[in-house]
Kinemage of the C-alpha trace (Angstrom):
@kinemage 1
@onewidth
@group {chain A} dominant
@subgroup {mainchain}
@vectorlist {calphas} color= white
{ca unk a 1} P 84.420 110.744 77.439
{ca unk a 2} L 86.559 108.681 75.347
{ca unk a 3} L 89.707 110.241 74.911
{ca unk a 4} L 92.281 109.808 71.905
{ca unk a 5} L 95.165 107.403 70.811
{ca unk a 6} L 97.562 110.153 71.624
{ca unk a 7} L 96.165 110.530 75.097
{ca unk a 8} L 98.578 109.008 77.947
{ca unk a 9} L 96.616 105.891 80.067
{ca unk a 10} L 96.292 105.676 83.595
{ca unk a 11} L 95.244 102.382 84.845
{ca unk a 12} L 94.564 101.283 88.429
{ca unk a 13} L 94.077 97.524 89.646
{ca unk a 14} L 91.281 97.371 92.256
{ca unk a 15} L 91.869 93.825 92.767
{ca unk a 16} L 95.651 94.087 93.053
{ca unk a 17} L 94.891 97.089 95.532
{ca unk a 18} L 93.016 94.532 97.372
{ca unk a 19} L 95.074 91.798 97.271
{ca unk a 20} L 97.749 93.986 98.655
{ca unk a 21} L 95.443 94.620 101.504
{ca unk a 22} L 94.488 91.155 102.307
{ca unk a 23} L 98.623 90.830 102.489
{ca unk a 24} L 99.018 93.283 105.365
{ca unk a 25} L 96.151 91.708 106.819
{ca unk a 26} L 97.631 88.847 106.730
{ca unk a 27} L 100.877 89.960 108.407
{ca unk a 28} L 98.978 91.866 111.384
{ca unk a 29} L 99.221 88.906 113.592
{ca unk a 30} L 95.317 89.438 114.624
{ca unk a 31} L 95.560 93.291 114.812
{ca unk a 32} L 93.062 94.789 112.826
{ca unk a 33} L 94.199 96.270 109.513
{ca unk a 34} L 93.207 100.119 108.366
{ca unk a 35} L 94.333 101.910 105.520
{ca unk a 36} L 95.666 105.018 104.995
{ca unk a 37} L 93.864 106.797 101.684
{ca unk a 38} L 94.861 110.444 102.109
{ca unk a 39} L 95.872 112.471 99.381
{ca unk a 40} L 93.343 111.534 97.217
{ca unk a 41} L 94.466 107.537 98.149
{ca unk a 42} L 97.689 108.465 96.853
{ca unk a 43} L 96.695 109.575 93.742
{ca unk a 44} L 94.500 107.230 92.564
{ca unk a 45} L 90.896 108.349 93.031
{ca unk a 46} L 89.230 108.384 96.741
{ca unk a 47} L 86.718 106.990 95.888
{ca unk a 48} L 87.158 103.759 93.766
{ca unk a 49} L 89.406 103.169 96.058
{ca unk a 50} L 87.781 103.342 99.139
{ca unk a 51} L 85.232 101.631 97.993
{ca unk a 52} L 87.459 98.776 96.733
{ca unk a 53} L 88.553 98.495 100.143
{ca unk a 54} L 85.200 98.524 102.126
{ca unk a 55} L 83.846 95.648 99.771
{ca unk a 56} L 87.163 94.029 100.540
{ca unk a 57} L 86.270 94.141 104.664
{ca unk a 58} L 88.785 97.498 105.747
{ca unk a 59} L 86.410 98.916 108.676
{ca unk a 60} L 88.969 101.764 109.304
{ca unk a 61} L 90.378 104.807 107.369
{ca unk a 62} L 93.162 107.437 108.218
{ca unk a 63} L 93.380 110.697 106.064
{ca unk a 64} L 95.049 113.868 106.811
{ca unk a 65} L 92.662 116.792 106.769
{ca unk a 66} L 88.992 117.281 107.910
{ca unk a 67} L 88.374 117.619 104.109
{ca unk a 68} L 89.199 114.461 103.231
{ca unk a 69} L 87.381 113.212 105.995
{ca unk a 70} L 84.156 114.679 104.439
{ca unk a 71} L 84.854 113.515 101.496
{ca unk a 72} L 85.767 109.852 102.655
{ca unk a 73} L 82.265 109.915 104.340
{ca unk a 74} L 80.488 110.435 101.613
{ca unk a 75} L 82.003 107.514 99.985
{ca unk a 76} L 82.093 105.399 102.657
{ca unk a 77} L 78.746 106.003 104.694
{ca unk a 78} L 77.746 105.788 108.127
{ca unk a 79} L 79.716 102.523 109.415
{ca unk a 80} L 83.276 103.135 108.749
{ca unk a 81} L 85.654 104.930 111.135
{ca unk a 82} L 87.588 107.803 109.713
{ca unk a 83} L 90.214 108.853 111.916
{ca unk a 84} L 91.976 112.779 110.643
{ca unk a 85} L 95.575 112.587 111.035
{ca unk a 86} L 96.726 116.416 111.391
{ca unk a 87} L 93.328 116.701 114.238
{ca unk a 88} L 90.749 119.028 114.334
{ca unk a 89} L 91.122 123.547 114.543
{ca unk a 90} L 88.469 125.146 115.930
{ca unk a 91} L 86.550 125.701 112.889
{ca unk a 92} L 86.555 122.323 111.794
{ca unk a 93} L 84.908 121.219 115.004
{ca unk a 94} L 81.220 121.392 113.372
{ca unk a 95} L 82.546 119.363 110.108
{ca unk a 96} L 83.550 116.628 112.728
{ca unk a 97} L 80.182 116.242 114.674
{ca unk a 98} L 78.206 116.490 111.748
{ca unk a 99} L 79.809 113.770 109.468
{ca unk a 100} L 81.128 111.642 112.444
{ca unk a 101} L 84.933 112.141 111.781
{ca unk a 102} L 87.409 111.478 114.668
{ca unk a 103} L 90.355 113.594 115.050
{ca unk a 104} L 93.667 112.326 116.475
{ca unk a 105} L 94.524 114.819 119.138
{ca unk a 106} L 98.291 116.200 118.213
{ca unk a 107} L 98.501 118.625 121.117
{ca unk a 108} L 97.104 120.068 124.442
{ca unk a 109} L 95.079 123.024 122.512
{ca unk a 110} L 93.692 120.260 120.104
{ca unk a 111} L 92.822 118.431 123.382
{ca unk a 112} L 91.041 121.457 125.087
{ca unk a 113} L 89.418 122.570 122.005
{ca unk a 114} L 88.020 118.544 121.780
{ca unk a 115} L 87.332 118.518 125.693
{ca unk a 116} L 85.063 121.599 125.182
{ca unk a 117} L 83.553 120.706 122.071
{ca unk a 118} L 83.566 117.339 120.881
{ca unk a 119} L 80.105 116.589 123.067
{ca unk a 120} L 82.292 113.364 124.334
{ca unk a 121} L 82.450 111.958 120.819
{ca unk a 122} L 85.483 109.549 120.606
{ca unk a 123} L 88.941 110.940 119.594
{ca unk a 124} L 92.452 109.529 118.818
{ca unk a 125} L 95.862 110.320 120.676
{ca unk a 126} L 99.165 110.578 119.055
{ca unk a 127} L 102.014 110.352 121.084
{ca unk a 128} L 105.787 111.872 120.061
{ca unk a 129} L 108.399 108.836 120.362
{ca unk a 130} L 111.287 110.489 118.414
{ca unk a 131} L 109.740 111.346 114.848
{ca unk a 132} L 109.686 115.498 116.325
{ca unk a 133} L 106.704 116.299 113.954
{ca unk a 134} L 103.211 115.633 114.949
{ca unk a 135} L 101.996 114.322 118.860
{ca unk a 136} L 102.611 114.755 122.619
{ca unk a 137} L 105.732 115.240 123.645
{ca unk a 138} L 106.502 112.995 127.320
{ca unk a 139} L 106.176 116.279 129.167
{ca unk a 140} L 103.232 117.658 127.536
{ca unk a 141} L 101.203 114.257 127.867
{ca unk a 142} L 101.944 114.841 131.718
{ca unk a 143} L 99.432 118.004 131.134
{ca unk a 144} L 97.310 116.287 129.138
{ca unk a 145} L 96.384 113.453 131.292
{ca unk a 146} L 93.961 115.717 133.138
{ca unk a 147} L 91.656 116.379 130.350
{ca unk a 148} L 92.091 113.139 128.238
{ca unk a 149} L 90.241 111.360 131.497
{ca unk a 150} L 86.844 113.174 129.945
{ca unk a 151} L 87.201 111.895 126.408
{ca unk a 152} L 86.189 108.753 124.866
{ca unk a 153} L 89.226 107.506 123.225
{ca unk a 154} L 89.278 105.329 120.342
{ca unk a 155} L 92.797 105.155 119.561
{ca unk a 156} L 96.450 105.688 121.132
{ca unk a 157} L 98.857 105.865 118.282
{ca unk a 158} L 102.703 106.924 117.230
{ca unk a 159} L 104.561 106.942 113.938
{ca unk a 160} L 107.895 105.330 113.585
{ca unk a 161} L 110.859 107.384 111.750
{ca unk a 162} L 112.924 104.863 110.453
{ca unk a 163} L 110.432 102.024 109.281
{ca unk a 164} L 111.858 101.489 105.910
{ca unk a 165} L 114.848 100.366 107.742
{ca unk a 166} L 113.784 97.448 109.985
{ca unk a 167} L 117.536 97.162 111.283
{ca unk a 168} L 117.611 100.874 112.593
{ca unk a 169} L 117.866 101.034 115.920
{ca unk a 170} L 115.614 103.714 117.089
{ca unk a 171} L 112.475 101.578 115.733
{ca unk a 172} L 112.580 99.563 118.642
{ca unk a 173} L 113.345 102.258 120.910
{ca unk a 174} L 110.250 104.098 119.242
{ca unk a 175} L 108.398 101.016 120.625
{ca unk a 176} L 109.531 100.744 123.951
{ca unk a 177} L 109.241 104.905 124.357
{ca unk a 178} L 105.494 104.092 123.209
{ca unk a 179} L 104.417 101.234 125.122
{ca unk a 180} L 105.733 103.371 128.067
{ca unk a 181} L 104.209 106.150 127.681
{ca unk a 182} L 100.782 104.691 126.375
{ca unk a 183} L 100.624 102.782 130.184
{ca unk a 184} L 99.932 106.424 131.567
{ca unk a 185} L 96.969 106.749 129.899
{ca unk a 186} L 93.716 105.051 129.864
{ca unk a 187} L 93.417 101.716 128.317
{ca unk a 188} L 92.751 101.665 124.297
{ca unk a 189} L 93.587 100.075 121.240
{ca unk a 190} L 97.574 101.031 120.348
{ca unk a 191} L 98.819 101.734 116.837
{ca unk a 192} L 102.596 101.910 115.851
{ca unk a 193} L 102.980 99.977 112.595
{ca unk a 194} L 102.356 101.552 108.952
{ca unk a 195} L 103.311 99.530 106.197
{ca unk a 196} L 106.778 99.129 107.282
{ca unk a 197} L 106.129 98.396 110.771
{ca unk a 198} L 103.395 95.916 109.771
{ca unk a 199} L 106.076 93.829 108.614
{ca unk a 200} L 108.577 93.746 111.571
{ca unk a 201} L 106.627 92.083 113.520
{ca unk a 202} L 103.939 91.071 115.973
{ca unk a 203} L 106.034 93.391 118.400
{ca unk a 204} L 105.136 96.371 116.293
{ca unk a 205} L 101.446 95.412 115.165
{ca unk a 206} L 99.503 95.453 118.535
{ca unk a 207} L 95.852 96.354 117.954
{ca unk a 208} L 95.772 98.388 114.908
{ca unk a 209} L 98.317 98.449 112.087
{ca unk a 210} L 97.290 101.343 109.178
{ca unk a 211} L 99.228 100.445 105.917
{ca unk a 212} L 99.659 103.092 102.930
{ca unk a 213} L 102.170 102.839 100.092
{ca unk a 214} L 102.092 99.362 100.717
{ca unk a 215} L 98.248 98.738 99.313
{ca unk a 216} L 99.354 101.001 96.021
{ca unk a 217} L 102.235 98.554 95.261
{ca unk a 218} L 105.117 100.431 96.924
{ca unk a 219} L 107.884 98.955 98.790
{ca unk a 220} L 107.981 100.509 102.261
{ca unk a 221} L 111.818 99.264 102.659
{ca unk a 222} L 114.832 101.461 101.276
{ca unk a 223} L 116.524 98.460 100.503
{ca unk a 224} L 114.558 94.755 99.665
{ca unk a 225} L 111.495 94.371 97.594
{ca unk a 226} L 107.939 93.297 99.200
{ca unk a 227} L 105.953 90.722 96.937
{ca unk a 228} L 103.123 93.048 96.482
{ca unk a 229} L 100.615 93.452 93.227
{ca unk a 230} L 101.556 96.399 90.979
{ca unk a 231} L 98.417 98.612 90.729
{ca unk a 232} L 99.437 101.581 88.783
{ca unk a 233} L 99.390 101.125 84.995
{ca unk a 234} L 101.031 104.221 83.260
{ca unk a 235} L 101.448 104.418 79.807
{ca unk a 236} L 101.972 107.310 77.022
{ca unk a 237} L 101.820 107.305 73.373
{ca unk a 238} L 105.068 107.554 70.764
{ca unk a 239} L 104.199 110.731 68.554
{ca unk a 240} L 106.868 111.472 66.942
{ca unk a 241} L 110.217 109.427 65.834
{ca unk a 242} L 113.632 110.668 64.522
{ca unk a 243} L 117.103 109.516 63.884
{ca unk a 244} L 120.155 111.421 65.497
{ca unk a 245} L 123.625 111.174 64.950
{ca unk a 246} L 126.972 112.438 66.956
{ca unk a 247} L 126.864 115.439 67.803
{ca unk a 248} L 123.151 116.272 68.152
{ca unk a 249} L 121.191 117.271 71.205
{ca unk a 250} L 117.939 116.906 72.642
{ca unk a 251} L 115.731 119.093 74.682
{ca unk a 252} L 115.688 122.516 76.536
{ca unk a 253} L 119.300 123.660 77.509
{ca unk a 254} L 120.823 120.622 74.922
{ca unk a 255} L 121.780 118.620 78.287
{ca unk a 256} L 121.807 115.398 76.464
{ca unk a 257} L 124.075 114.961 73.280
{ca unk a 258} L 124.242 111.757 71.131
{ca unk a 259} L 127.676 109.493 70.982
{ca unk a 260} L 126.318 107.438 67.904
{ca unk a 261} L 123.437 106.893 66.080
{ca unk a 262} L 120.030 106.736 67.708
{ca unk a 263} L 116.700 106.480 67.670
{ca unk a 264} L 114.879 108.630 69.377
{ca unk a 265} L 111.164 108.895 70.417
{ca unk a 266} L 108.951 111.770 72.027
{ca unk a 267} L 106.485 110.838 73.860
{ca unk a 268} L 103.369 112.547 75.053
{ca unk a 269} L 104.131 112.775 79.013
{ca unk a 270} L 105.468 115.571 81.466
{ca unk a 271} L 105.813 117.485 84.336
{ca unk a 272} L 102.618 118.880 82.810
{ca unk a 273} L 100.779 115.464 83.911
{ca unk a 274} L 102.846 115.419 87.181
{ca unk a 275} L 105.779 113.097 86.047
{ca unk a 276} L 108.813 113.992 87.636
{ca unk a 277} L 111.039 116.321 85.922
{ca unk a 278} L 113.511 115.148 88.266
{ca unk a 279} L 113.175 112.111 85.823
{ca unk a 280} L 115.233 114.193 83.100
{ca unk a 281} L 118.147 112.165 81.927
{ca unk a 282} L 117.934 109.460 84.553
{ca unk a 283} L 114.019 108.032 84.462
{ca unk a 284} L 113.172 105.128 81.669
{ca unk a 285} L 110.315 103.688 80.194
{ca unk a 286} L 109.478 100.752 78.436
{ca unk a 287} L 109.033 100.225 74.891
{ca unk a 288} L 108.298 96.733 73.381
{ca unk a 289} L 109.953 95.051 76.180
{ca unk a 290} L 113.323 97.450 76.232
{ca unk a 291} L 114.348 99.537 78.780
{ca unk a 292} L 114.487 102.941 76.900
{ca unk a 293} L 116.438 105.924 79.255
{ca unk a 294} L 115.037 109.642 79.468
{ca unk a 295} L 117.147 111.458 77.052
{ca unk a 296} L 117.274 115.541 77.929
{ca unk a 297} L 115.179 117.247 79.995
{ca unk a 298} L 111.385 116.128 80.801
{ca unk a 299} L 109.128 119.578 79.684
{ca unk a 300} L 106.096 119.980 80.629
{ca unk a 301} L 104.368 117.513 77.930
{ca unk a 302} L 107.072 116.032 76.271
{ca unk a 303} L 109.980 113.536 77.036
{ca unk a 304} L 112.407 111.877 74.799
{ca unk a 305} L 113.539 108.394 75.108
{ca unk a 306} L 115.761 106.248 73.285
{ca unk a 307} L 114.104 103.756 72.021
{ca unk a 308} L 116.798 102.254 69.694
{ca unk a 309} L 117.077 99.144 71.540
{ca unk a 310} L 112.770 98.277 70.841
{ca unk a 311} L 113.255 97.908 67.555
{ca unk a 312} L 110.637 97.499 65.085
{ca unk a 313} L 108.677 97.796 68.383
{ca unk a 314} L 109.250 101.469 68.459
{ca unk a 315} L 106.520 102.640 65.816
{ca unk a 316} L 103.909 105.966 66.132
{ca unk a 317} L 101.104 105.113 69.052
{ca unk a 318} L 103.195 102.722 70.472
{ca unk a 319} L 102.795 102.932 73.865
{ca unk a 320} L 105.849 103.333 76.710
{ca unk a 321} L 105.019 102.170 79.629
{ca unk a 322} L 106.544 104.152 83.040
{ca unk a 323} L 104.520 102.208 86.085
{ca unk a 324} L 103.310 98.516 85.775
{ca unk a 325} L 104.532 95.417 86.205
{ca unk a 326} L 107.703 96.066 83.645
{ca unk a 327} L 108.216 99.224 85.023
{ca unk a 328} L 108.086 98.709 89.308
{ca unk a 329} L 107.379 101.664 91.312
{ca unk a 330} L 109.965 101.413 93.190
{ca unk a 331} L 112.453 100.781 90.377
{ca unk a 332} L 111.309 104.233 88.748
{ca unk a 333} L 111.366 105.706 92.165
{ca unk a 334} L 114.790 104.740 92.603
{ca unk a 335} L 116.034 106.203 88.861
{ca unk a 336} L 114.065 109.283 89.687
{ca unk a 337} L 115.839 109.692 92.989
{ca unk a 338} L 112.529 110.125 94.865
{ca unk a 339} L 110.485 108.199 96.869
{ca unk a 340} L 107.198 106.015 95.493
{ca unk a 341} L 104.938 108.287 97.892
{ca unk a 342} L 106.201 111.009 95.565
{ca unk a 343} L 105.368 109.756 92.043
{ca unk a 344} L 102.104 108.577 92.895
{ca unk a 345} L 100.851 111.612 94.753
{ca unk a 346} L 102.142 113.870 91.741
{ca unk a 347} L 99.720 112.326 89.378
{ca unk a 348} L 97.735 114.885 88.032
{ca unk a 349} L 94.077 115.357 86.727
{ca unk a 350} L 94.958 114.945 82.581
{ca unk a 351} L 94.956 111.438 82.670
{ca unk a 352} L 92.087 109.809 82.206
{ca unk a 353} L 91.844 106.904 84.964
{ca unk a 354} L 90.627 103.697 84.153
{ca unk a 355} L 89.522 101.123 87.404
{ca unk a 356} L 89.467 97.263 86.669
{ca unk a 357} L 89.442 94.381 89.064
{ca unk a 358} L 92.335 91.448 88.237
């Protein structure tokens, strides 16, 4: 359905998404490249995506829950590898054997339960290294080496805690602790390296590397830029415009109040649609080439920006962009005091998406 000029746009870059991919690929050092497309690929649609991706050569997938292992199957087909992130519970195990998922084995009980009823299909191993969230702990892999000697496993893996920082200290202990630990156990393909880690490194890459925010156009450092493609477009209309003057406020709870004369625009865009409201009085957008800052609280469909700096630019329909390429992810990330992960995951189900290949 075709929706209206008052309707905010959602566009997503296939070929930028694949570009990006082809970038990590490129930095693997001969490690094969995966992708991470949980959540609903971040946001943008499982299945353009993951499609985009398979055409584009990815043999390997990582999501988080059995779910979206089902429902990566069904995009994917029989050939790809989808490796579940959180593992398998006991009433999952039929969902795995049926559609060929393969857990990653977080704990001894998730071992067991695999041992007893995976029929020897292939499974993946996390190991703790000092994130403290998912994976064996040293001690506990000493128990599990027992019963990991009876399955088939595909992958060893760990996650680093401190990869958007390659200067931090404990991401090379994280790789030692691994590489350690991983020589206990029978040999298989290691992955350490997400986006982050994919770019420290041939030390950090070994077999496997499994990039995320960096194939959506996300920086996975706190503190440089990566050249990657932008592939979120987000855009909402201008429906209404007024002029304020001293002394007038805008929005619930009047937490903005004007110095001077402005002009102001509300846009059609809020929490409503999954943008931030954290956004409120810090976020921008841009209108007609000007940056133009959140004025007031973000509600749940409406924001106000000033938009006195766009000029003649500034006119009912317009559109204000708040992702692309003049509005980085990371740069509205950043003025939202959140992470990239964050805004793209929040995106909800009123925008209509629109797929194109650059």
């Amino acid at each position: 359905m075709s929706l209206g000029n008052y309707q905010s746009q959602l566009r997503i870059d296939l070929g930028a998404l694949t570009s990006n991919w082809s970038f990590f690929a490129g930095q693997a050092h001969g490690a094969q490249c995966a992708a991470v497309i949980k959540a609903n690929a971040y946001g943008l649609g499982m299945k353009p995506v993951a499609t985009a991706l398979a055409e584009a050569g990815c043999e390997t997938f990582f999501v988080a829950h059995g779910l979206e292992g089902y429902q990566a199957r069904q995009v994917l087909g029989p050939k790809a590898l989808i490796f579940v992130l959180n593992g398998v519970a006991p009433q999952e195990c039929e969902l795995f054997l049926e559609h060929d998922l393969t857990p990653v084995l977080n704990s001894l009980e998730q071992i067991t339960l695999w041992q007893k009823r995976g029929l020897c299909c292939p499974a993946g191993v996390h190991l703790d290294t000092g994130m403290n969230r998912l994976g064996l702990s040293e001690e506990e892999l000493d128990q599990a080496l027992g019963p990991l000697k009876s399955i088939q496993i595909a992958v060893i893996m760990s996650h680093l805690a401190c990869a958007s920082d390659p200067d931090h200290p404990k991401n090379d202990m994280q790789r030692k602790a691994f590489l350690t630990l991983a020589t206990q156990m029978p040999e298989a393909p290691l992955s350490l390296a997400a986006s982050g880690g994919t770019l420290m490194g041939s030390q950090y890459c070994l077999d496997m590397v499994r990039p995320g925010i960096g194939l959506y156009g996300g920086s996975p450092f706190d503190r440089h830029s990566v050249a990657l493609e932008p592939v979120v477009t987000l855009e909402s209309p201008i429906l209404q415009l007024r002029s304020v003057g001293p002394g007038d406020t805008i929005g619930y709870g009047a937490t903005w109040q004007a110095d001077r004369r402005r002009i102001v625009a509300t846009i059609g865009l809020g929490y409503g649609d999954g943008y931030l409201r954290s956004g409120s009085n810090r976020g921008f957008a841009i209108v007609a080439g000007a940056v133009c800052p959140i004025l007031g609280r973000v509600s749940m469909d409406l924001i106000s920006l000033d938009v006195t700096g766009a000029g003649s630019g500034a006119k009912i329909g317009a559109m204000a962009q708040f992702l692309g390429r003049d509005a980085p992810l990371d740069a509205q990330a950043q003025a939202l005091d959140t992470l990239s992960y964050e805004i793209l995951t929040r995106l909800g189900d009123r925008f209509e998406r629109t797929y194109s290949q650059s």
